[in-house]
VMD Tcl script that draws the C-alpha trace (Angstrom):
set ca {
  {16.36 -5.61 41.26}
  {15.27 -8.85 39.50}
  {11.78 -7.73 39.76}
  {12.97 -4.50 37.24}
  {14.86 -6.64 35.14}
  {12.06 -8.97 34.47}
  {9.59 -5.98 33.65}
  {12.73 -4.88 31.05}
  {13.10 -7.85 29.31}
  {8.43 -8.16 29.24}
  {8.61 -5.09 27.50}
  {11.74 -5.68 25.32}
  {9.76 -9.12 24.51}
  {6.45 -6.96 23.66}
  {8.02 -4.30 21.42}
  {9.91 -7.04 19.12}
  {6.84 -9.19 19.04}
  {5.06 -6.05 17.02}
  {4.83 -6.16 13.51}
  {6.24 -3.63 11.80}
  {3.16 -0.87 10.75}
  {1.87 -0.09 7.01}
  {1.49 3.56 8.24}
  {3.89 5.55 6.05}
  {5.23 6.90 2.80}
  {5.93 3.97 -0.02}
  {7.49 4.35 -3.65}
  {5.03 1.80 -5.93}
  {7.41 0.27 -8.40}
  {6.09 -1.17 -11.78}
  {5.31 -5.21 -11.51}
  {6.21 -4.50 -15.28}
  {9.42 -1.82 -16.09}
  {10.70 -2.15 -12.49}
  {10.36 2.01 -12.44}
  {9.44 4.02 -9.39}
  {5.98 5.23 -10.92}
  {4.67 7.24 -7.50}
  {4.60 8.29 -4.04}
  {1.59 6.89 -2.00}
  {0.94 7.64 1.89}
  {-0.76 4.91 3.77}
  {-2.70 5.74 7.13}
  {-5.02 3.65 9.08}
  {-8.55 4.77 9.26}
  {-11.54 2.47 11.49}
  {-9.04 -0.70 11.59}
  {-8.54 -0.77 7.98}
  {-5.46 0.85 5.60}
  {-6.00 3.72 3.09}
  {-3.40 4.98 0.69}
  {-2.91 8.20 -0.85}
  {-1.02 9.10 -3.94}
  {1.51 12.37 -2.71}
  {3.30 12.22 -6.06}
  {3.77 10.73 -9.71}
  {7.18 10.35 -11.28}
  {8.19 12.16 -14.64}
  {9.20 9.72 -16.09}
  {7.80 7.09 -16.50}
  {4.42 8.84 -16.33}
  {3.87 11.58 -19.07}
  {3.29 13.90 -16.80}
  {3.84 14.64 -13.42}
  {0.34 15.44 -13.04}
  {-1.76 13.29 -14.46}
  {-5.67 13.09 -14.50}
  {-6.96 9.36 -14.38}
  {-8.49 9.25 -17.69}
  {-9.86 5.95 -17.89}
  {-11.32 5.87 -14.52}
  {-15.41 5.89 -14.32}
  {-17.46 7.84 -12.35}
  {-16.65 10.25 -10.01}
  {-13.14 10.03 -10.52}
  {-13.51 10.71 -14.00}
  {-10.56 13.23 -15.56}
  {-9.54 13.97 -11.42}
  {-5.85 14.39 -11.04}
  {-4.34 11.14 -9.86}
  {-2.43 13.45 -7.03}
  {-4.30 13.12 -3.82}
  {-6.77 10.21 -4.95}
  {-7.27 7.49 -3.01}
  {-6.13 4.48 -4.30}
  {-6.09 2.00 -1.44}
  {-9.17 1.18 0.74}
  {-10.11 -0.92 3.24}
  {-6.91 -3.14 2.92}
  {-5.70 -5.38 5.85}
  {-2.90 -7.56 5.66}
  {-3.48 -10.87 4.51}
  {-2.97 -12.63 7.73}
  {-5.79 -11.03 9.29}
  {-9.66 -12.10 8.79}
  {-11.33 -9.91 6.06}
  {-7.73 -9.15 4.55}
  {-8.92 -8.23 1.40}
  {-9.38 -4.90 0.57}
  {-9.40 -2.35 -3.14}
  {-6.79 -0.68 -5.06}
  {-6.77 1.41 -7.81}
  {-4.87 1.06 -11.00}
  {-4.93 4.94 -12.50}
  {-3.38 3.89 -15.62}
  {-5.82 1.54 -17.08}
  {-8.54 3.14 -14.39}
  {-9.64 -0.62 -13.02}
  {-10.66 -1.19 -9.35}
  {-9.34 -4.61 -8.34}
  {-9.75 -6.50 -5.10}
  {-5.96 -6.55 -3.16}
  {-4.70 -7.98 -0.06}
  {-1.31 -6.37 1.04}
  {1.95 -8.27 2.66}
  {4.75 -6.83 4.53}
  {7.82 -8.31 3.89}
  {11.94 -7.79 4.62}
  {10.89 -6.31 8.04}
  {8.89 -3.82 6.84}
  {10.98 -2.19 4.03}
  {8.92 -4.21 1.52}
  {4.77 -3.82 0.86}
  {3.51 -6.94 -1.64}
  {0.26 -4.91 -2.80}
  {-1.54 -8.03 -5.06}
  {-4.60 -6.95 -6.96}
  {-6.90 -9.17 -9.11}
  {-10.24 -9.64 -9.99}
  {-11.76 -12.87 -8.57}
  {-9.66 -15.02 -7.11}
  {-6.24 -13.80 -6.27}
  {-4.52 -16.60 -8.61}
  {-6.00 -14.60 -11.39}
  {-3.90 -11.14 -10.82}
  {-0.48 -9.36 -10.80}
  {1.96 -8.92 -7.91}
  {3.43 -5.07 -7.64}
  {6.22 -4.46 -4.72}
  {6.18 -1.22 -3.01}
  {9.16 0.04 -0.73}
  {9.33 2.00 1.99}
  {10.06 5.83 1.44}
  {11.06 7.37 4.98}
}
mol new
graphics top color blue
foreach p $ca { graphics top sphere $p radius 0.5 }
foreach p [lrange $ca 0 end-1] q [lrange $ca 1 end] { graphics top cylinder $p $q radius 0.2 }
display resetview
């Protein structure tokens, strides 16, 4: 009996040691209105985090598809729904946190490390170009 209840409480232990995932659906909210702008799904692909935009709020964005207009290269003019707009990101606690987001509005790539916070409700996505003192803060919040 004590042998079971020691395995219990190991595994108990283990499960609340976990951090929470970034796997899921998360509403980005302007850094500078404080509006829901979109819908972005984040999955884990070869150790690193990749998010998706699912959907674009109308309002604040003109339209509810939107092309990303600025943007050079390949993603020149391509709808904004179903780019990629997170790569390679790892939280910032872990070695080689850093990874690239996407701004679709001004069409900028920025370097980004990402922070869960309040248990896992919150995501701090910070992008900026050099060093991180040198950027902008937005807060995303879990969707599901």
């Amino acid at each position: 009996m004590k042998l079971w209840f020691i395995a219990a409480i190991a595994v108990a232990s283990s499960a609340l040691a976990q951090a929470p995932s970034l796997n899921g659906v998360w509403k980005s909210v302007s850094d500078r209105s404080g509006e829901a702008e979109s819908l972005i799904r984040i999955t884990e692909a070869d150790g690193a985090f990749e998010g998706t935009v699912i959907r674009v709020f109308s309002p604040p964005a003109a339209s509810a598809n939107p092309r990303c207009e600025l943007c050079a290269g390949e993603l020149k003019d391509q709808p904004v729904v179903g780019m990629k707009i997170l790569r390679g990101a790892r939280r910032a606690s872990e070695p080689s946190g850093e990874g690239e987001v996407l701004d679709p509005d001004e069409g900028r790539v920025y370097r980004c490390t990402v922070t869960l916070t309040d248990g896992g409700a919150k995501l701090e996505v910070r992008g900026y170009l050099g060093i991180s003192l040198f950027g902008r803060t937005q807060v995303w919040l879990r969707a599901e």
